[in-house]
C-alpha positions as CSV (number, residue, x, y, z in Angstrom):
1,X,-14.9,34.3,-80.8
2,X,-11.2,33.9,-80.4
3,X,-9.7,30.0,-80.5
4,X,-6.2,30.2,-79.2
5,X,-6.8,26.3,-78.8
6,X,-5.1,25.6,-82.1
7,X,-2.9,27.4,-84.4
8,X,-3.7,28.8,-88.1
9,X,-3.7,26.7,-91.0
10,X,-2.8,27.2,-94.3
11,X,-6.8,28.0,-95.6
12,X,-7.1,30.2,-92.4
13,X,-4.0,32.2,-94.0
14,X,-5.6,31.8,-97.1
15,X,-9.1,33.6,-96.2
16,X,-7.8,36.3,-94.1
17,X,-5.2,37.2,-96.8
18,X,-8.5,37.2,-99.6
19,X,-10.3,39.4,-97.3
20,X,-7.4,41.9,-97.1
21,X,-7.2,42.3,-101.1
22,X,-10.7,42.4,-100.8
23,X,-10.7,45.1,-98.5
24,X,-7.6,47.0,-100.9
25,X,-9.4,46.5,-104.2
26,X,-12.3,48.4,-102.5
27,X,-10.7,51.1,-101.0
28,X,-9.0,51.7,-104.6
29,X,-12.3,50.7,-106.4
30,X,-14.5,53.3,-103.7
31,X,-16.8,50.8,-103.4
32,X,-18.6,51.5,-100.0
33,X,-20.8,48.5,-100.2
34,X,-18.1,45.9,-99.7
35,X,-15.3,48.8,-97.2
36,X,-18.9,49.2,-95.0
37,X,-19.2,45.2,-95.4
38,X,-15.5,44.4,-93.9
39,X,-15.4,46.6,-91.2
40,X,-17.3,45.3,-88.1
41,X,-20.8,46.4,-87.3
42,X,-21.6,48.1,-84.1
43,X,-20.5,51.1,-81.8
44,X,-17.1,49.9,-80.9
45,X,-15.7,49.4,-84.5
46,X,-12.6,52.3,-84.7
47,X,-10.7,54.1,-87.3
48,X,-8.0,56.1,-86.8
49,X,-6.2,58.4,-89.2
50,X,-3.8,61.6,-88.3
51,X,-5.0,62.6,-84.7
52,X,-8.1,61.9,-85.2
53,X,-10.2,58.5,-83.6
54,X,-13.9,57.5,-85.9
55,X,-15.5,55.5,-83.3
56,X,-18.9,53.3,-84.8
57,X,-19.0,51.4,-88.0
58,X,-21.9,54.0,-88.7
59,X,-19.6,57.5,-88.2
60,X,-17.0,55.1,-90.2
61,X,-19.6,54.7,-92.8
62,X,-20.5,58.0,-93.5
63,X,-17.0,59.5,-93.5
64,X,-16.4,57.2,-96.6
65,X,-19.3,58.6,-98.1
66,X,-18.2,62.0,-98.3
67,X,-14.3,61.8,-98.7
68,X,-14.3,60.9,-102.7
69,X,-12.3,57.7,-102.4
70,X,-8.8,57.3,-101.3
71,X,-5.6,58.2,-102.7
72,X,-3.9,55.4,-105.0
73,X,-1.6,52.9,-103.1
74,X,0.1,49.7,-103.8
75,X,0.8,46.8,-101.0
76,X,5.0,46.8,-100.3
77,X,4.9,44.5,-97.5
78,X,1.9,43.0,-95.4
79,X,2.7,42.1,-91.5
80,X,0.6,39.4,-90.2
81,X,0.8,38.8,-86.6
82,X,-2.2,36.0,-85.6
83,X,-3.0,35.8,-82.0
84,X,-5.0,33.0,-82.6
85,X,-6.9,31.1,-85.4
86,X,-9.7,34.1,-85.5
87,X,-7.7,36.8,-84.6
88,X,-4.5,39.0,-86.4
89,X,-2.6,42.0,-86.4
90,X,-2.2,43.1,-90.2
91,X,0.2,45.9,-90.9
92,X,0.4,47.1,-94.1
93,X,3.1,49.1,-95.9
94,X,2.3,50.3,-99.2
95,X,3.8,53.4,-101.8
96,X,1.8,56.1,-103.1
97,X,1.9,58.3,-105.5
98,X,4.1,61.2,-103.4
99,X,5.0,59.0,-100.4
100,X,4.4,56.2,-98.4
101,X,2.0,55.0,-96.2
102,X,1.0,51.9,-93.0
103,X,-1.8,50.9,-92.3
104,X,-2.8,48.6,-89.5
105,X,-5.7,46.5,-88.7
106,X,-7.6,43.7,-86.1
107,X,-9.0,41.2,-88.5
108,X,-11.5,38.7,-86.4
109,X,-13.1,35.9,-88.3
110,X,-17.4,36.2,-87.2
111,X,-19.1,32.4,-86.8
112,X,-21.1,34.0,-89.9
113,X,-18.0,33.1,-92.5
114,X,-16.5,30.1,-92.7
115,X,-13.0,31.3,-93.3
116,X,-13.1,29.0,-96.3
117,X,-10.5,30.5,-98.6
118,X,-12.6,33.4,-99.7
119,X,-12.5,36.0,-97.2
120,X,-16.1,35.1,-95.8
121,X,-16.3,36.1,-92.4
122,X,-13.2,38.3,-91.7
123,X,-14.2,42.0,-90.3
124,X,-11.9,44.6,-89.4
125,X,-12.6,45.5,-85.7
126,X,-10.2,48.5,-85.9
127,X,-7.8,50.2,-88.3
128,X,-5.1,53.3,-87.9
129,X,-4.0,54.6,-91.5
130,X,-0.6,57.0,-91.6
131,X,1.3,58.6,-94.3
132,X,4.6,59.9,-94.7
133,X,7.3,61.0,-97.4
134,X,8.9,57.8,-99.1
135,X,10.7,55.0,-97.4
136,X,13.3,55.3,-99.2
137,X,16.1,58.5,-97.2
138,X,17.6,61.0,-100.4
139,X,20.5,60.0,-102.4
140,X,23.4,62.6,-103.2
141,X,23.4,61.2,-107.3
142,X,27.5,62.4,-106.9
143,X,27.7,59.1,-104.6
144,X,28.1,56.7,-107.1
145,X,30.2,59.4,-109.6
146,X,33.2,57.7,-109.0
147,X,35.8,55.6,-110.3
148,X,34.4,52.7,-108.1
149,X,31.2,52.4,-109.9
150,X,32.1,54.3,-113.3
151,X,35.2,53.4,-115.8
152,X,34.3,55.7,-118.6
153,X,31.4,58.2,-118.5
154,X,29.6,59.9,-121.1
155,X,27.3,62.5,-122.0
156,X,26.0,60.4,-123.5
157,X,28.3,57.9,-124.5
158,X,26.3,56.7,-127.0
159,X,22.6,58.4,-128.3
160,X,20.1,56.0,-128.9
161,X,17.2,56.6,-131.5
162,X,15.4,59.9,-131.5
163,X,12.0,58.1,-130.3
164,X,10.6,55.2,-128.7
165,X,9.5,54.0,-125.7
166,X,13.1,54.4,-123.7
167,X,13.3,57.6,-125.1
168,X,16.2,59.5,-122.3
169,X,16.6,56.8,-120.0
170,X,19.7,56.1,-119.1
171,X,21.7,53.3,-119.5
172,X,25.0,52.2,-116.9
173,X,26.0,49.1,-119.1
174,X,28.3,46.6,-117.1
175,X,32.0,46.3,-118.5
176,X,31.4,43.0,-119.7
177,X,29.1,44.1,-122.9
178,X,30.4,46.0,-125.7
179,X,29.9,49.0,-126.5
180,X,31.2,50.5,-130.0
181,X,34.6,52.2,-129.6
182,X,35.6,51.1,-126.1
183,X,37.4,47.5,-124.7
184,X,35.6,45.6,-122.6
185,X,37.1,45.7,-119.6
186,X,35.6,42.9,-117.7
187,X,36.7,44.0,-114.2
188,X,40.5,43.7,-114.8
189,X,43.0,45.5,-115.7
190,X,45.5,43.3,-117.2
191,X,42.4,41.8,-120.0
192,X,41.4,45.7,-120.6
193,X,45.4,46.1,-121.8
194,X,44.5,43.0,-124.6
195,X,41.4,43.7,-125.2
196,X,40.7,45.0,-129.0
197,X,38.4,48.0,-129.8
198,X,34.9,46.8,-129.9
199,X,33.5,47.4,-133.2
200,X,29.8,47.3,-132.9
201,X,27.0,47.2,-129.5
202,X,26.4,44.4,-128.4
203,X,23.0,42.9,-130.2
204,X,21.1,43.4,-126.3
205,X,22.9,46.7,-125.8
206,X,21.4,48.2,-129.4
207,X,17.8,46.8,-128.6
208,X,17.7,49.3,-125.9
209,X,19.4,52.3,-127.9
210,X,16.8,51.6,-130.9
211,X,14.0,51.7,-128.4
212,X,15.4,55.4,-127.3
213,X,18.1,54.9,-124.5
214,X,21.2,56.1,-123.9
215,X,24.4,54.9,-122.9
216,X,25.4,57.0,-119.5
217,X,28.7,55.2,-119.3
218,X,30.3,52.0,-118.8
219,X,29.9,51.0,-115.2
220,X,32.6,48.4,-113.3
221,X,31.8,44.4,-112.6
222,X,33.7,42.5,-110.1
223,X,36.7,40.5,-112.0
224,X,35.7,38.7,-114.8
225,X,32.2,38.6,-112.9
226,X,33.3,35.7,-110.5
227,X,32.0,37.2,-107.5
228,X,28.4,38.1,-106.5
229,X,29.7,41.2,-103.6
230,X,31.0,44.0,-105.6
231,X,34.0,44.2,-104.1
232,X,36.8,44.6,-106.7
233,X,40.4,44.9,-105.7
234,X,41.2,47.0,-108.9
235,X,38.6,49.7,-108.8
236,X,37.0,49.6,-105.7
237,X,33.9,48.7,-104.1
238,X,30.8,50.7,-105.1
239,X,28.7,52.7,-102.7
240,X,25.6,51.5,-101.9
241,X,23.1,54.2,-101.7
242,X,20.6,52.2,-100.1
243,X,22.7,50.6,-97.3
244,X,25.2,52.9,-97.1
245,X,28.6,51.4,-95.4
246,X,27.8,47.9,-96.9
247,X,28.6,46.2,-100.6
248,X,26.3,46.8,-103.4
249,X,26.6,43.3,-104.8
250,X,28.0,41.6,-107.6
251,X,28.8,41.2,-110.2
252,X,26.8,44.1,-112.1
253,X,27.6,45.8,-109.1
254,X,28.5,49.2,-110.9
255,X,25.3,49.3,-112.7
256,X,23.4,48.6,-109.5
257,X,25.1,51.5,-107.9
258,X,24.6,54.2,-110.6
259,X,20.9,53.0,-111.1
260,X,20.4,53.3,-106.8
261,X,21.9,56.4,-106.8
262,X,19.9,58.1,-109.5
263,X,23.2,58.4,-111.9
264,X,21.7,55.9,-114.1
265,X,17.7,54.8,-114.8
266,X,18.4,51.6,-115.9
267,X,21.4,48.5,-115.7
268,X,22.1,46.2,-118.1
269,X,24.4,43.3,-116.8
270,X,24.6,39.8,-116.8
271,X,23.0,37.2,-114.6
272,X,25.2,33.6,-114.2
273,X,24.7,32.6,-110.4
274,X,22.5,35.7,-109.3
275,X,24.8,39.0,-110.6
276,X,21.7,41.1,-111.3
277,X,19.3,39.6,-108.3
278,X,21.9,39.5,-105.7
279,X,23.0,44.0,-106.7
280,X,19.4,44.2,-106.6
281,X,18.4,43.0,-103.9
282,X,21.0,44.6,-101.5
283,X,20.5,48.0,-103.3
284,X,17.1,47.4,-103.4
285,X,15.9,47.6,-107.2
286,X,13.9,45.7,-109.7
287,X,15.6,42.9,-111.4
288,X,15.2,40.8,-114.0
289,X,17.1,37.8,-115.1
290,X,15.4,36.0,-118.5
291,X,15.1,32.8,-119.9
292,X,18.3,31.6,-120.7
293,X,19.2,32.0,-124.6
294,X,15.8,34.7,-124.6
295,X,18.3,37.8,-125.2
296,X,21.1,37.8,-127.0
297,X,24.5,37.5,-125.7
298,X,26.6,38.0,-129.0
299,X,29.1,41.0,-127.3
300,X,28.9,39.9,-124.0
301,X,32.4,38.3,-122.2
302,X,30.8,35.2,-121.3
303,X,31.6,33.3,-118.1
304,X,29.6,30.3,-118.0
305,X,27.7,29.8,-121.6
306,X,24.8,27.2,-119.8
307,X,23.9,30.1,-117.3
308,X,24.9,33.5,-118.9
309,X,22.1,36.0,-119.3
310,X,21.8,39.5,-120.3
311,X,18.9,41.2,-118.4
312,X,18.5,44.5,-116.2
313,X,18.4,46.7,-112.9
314,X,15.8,49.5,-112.1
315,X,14.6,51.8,-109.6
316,X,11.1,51.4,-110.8
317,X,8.6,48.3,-112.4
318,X,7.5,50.6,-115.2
319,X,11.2,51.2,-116.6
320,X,12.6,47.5,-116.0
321,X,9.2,46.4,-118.3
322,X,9.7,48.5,-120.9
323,X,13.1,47.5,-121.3
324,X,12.4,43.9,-120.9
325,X,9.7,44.3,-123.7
326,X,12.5,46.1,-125.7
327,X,15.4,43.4,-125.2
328,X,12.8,40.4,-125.7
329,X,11.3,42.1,-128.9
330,X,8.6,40.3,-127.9
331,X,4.3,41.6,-127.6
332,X,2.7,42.3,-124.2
333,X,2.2,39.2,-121.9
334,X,-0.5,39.1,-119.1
335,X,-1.2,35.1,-118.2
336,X,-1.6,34.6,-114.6
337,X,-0.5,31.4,-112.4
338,X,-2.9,29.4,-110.7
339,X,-1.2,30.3,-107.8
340,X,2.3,32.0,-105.9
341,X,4.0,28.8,-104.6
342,X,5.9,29.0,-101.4
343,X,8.8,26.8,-100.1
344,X,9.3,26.6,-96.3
345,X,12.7,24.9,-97.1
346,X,14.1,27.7,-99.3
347,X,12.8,30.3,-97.0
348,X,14.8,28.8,-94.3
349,X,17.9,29.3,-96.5
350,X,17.7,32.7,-95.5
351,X,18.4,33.8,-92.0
352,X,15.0,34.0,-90.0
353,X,14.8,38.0,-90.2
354,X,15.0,37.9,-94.0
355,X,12.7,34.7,-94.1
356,X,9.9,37.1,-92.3
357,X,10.9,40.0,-94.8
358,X,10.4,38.0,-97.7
359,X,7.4,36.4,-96.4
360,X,5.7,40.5,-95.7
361,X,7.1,40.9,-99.6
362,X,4.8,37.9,-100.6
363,X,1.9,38.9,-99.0
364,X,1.8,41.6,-100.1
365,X,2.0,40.5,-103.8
366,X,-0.6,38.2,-103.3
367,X,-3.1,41.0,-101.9
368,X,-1.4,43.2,-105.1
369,X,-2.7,40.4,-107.7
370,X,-5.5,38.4,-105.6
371,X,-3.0,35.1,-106.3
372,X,-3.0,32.7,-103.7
373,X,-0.2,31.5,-101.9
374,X,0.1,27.5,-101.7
375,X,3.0,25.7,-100.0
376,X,5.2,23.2,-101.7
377,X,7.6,20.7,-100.9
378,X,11.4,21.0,-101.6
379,X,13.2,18.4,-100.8
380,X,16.1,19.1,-97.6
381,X,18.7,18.0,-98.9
382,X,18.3,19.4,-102.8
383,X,19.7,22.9,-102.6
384,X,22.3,21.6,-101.5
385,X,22.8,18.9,-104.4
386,X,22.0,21.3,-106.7
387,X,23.9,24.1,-105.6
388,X,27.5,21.7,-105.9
389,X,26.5,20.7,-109.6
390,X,26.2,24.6,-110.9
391,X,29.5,25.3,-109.3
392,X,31.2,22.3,-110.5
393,X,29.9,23.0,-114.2
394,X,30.0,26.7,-113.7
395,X,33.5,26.7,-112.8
396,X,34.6,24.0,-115.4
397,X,33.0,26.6,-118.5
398,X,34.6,29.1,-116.2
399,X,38.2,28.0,-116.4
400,X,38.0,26.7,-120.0
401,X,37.2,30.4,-121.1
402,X,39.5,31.9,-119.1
403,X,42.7,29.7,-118.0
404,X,44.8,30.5,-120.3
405,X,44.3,34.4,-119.9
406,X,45.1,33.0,-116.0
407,X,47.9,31.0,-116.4
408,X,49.5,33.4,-118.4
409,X,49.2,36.4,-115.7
410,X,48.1,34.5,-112.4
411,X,48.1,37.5,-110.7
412,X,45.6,39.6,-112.7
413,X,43.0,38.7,-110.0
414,X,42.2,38.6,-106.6
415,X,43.1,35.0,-104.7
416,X,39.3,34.8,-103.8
417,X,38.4,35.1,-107.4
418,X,41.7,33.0,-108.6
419,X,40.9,30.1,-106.7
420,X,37.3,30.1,-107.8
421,X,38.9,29.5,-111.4
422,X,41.2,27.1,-110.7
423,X,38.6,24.5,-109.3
424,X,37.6,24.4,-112.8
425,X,40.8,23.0,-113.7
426,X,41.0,20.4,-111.3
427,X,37.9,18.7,-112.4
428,X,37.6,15.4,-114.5
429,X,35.3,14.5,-117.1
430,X,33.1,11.9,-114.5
431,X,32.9,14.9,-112.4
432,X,31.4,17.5,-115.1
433,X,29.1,14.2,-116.3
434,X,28.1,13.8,-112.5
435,X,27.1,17.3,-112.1
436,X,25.2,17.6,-115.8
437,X,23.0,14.7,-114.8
438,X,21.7,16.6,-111.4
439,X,21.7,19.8,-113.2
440,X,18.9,18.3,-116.1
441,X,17.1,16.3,-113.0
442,X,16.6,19.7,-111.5
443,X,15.5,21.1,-114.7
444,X,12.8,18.1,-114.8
445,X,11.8,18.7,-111.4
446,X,11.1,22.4,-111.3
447,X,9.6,22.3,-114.9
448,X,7.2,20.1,-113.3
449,X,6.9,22.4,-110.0
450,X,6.5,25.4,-112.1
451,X,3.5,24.1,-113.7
452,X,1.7,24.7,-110.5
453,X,2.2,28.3,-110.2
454,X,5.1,30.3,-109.7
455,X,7.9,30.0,-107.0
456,X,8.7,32.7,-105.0
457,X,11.8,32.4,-102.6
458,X,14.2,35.7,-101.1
459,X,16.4,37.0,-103.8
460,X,19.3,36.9,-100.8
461,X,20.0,34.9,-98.0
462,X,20.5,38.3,-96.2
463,X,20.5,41.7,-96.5
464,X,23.9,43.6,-98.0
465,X,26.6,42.7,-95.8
466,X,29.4,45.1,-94.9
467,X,32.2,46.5,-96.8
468,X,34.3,45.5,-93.8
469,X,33.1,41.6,-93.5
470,X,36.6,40.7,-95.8
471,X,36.5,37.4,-97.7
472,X,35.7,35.2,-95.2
473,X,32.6,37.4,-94.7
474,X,32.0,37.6,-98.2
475,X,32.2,33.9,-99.0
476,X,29.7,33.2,-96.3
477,X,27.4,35.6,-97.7
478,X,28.0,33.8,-101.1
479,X,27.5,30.5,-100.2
480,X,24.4,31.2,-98.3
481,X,22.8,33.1,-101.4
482,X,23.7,30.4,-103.9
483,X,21.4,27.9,-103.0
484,X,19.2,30.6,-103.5
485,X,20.6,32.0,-106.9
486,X,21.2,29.1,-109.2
487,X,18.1,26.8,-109.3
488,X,16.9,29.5,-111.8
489,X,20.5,30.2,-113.4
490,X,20.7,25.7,-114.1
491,X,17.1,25.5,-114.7
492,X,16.8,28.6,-117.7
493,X,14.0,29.8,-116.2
494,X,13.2,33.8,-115.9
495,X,13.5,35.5,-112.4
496,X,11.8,38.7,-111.5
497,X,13.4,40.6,-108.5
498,X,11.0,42.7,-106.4
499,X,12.7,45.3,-104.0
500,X,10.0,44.9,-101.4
501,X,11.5,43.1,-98.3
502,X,13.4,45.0,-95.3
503,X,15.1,44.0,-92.3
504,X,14.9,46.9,-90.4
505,X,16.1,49.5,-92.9
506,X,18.3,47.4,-95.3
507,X,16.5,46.1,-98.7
508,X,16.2,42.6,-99.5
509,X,14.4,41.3,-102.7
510,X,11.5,38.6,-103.3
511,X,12.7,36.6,-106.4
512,X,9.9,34.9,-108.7
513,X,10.6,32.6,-110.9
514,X,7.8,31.2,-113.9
515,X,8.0,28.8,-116.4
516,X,11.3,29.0,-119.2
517,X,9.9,31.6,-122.0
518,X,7.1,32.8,-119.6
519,X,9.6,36.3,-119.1
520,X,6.5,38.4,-121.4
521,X,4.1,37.0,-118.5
522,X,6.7,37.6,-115.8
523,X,6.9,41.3,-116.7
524,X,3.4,41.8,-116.7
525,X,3.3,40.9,-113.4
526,X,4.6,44.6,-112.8
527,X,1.4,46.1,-114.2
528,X,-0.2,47.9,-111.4
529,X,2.3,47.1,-108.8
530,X,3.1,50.9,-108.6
531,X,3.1,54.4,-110.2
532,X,3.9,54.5,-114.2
């Protein structure tokens, strides 16, 4: 029986979402004992696939028996739409193999399950299954062969080794990491006049090339990677093939382009305030950030030196593991949380139609790995707090790297990007103190949260805005997404991006954050979260 008289709690969330992996991990498994179990008994029980209507649990039944199981899929995003505490719409989008595929489905909770946090007692009254090609429209790979997204091409530009397990994939590093007989560029033009002949890789950079990769080319970064839109006043902004007519993000925004357009397989960028999870989760790629001081960034034009990271962009899990395994040097991981933590106050960073695409996202990774998903608390007011001590530390390190390059030419950047420096300058030792002190509190705090189970909060505070906002537009977008971005940049914890959320048809990205040196573990998440 349906009770609209209250509304659903957290277990009844918890028990519909168990039976749904249930129901998944059956269909994959073919076990007919459990699918004929969660689908309602009785004559009015309906399936639908195609143009086709199977109408009785027992014509249901035996069409499972005879198809030979169904073809692989893997949960994208998962709808749920509850018309009362009993009662919900589920809509499921998932991948396959050669396409993509919805399926929806009335779940009602029977008085013979208790809705106890196991999936007892949820049936499926009716189901409609559809498939089509991918979600994702075709990409012209020439979109992103421009000046824009590429400074110097190659083919290759540099060979890695003649085996391993990166063998020809393809590598867009960002112009902030050297590679052997180019300058680093870093986004401007006036520091790629001065800038010496690099020498060597980068230590990160020749991880990858031993383990097989090559080096497509050098691919642009906003200036001196101070920016988080990938708008460059120098070279360009970027197209973004998935959300075309709006900015790829920054700063490894060049990387994030060739890798969405299919010009590159894999980015490797850097990661202060969100460069590679902001690129990937308007472009909508895998991203990974690591544990701060877990890959080495010897090579790398730093920015920040408490929040720089080296880490990666990539179309698909498989890739983006591989490479992790090959930057961390590190063995296979595979530990599991007790649990996926959600925050309603970060969720409500984001605006309320990214808040309900991250929350499908997370749904759906919790039917991928039978986690469940427990609330936390966060504090109103702490974003905040800890968003204005990373800024005030980030642009203090910020201005003592670079100020002098800056006074020298104060025009080699854009204002936007200028002024960001120069707040550095203006700040005082009991400011920097100030800030360090919330910084390590926050550190304390999520150490302490993350021993619970992982936190997973949007990537973005919104989808990709467009290339028309202009700055004000831009800085909005910025400040929205740092409260976001930089509890894992202060706190040196690792941060997987999964491309999963959509508001309508632009990409946004569930960010998960485990424990600091957990980034083997992290990784593994991605086994059997799609095709290999």
């Amino acid at each position: 029986m349906t009770n609209a008289t209250r509304p659903p709690t957290a277990r009844d969330e918890a028990g519909l979402l168990a039976a749904v992996t249930r129901y998944e991990r059956a269909l994959m498994a073919d076990d007919l004992a459990v699918l004929d179990e969660l689908f309602a008994p009785g004559p009015a029980t309906l399936r639908a696939e195609g143009t086709g209507v199977l109408v009785g649990s027992d014509h249901i039944a035996a069409f499972r028996a005879t198809r030979g199981g169904a073809p692989a899929r893997w949960p994208r995003r998962v709808h749920v739409r509850w018309t009362g505490p009993h009662d919900a719409y589920v809509v499921a989008e998932s991948d396959r193999e050669h396409g993509a595929g919805v399926q929806t489905q009335w779940w009602r909770r029977h008085e013979d399950g208790g809705g106890d946090g196991d999936g007892d007692g949820w049936r499926v009254h009716a189901a409609h299954v559809s498939g089509g090609p991918v979600g994702a429209a075709p990409v012209d790979p020439g979109a992103a062969d421009d000046p824009a997204t590429w400074r110097v091409r190659g083919t290759p530009l540099a060979a890695g080794a003649d085996s391993g397990p990166l063998r020809g994939v393809r590598v867009a590093v960002k112009d902030l990491v050297a590679v052997a007989g180019h300058r680093v560029g870093g986004g401007v033009p006036a520091w790629l006049e001065q800038a010496p002949v690099e020498e060597a890789h980068a230590p990160a950079l020749q991880r990858l090339l031993d383990a097989g990769a090559e080096v497509a080319g050098i691919a642009q970064t906003d200036e001196l990677a101070f920016s988080l839109t990938g708008v460059n006043e120098h070279s360009g902004t970027p197209v973004n093939p998935r959300a075309p007519g709006r900015v790829p993000g920054g700063s490894s925004s060049g990387s994030a382009a060739a890798v969405a357009a299919g010009t590159a397989d894999l980015g490797l960028g850097t990661d202060t305030a969100g460069s590679l999870r902001v690129p990937g989760s308007y472009c909508g790629l895998y991203a990974w950030r690591p544990t701060h001081g877990a890959v080495p960034v010897e090579g790398v034009l730093p920015l920040a030196q408490d929040f720089d990271t080296v880490g990666l962009l990539a179309r698909d899990g498989a890739t983006l593991r591989r490479a992790g395994r090959a930057l961390l040097g590190a063995a296979d991981g595979g530990d599991r949380p007790e649990a996926l933590l959600r925050s309603r106050t970060l969720l409500e960073l984001a605006t309320p139609e990214t808040a309900l695409a991250v929350e499908a996202a997370l749904a759906a990774l919790a039917v991928a790995t039978g986690l469940p998903v427990r609330d936390v608390d966060v504090p109103a007011d702490a974003p905040a707090e800890w968003t204005a001590a990373f800024r005030t530390v980030q642009a203090a390190q910020a201005w003592a790297n670079h100020g002098a390059f800056l006074e020298a030419d104060p025009d080699a950047v854009s204002p936007s990007v200028a002024a960001r420096f120069r707040a550095g300058a203006a700040l005082d030792d009991e400011q920097r103190a100030a800030a360090r002190e919330v910084v390590a509190r926050t550190r304390t705090w999520l150490d302490g949260l993350l021993a619970q189970g992982w936190l997973c909060l949007p990537s973005t505070s919104t989808p990709a805005p467009r290339r028309e906002a202009g700055p004000d537009g831009f800085e909005a977008a910025r400040a929205g997404t740092l409260p976001l971005t930089t509890l894992a940049s202060q706190c040196g914890v690792p941060a997987l991006g999964l491309p999963w959320g959509r508001v309508g048809d632009l990409p946004v990205g569930l960010c998960v954050l485990a424990p600091r040196g957990a980034d083997a573990d992290l990784l593994a998440l991605l086994d059997g979260l799609g095709p290999a």
